[in-house]
N, C-alpha and C positions, 0 to 999 in steps of 0.2 A: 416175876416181872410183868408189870402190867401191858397188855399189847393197846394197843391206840389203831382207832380208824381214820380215813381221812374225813373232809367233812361231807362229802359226795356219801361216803357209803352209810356214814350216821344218817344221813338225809332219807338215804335209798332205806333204811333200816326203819327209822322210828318217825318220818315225813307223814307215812298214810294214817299208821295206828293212831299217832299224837291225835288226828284230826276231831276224832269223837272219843278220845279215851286218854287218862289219864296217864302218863309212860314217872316212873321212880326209878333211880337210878341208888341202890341200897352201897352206904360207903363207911368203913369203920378205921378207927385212926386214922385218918384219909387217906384210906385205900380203897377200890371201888369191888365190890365182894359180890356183886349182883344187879338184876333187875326187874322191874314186874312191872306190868300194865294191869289198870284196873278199868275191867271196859265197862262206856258207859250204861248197857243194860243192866248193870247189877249196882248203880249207884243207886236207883230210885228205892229201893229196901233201906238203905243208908241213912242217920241219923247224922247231918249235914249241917 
């Protein structure tokens, strides 16, 4: 069972990170399995 935030705590969660960094939310048969940030000092090595 997937658990759910409200949208305060999503905010409170991934508001700051989002700002300089990329946030993925990984989901299979649409179900959400994960997530990952890819912050941005490791983008500049990146073939973009």
């Amino acid at each position: 069972m997937l658990k759910s935030y409200p949208p305060e705590v999503v905010r409170q969660i991934y508001g700051g990170i989002s700002q300089n960094n990329l946030c993925f939310v990984i989901e299979v048969n649409s179900e959400i399995i994960g997530e990952c940030w890819l912050l941005d000092k490791h983008t500049d090595s990146m073939l973009i």
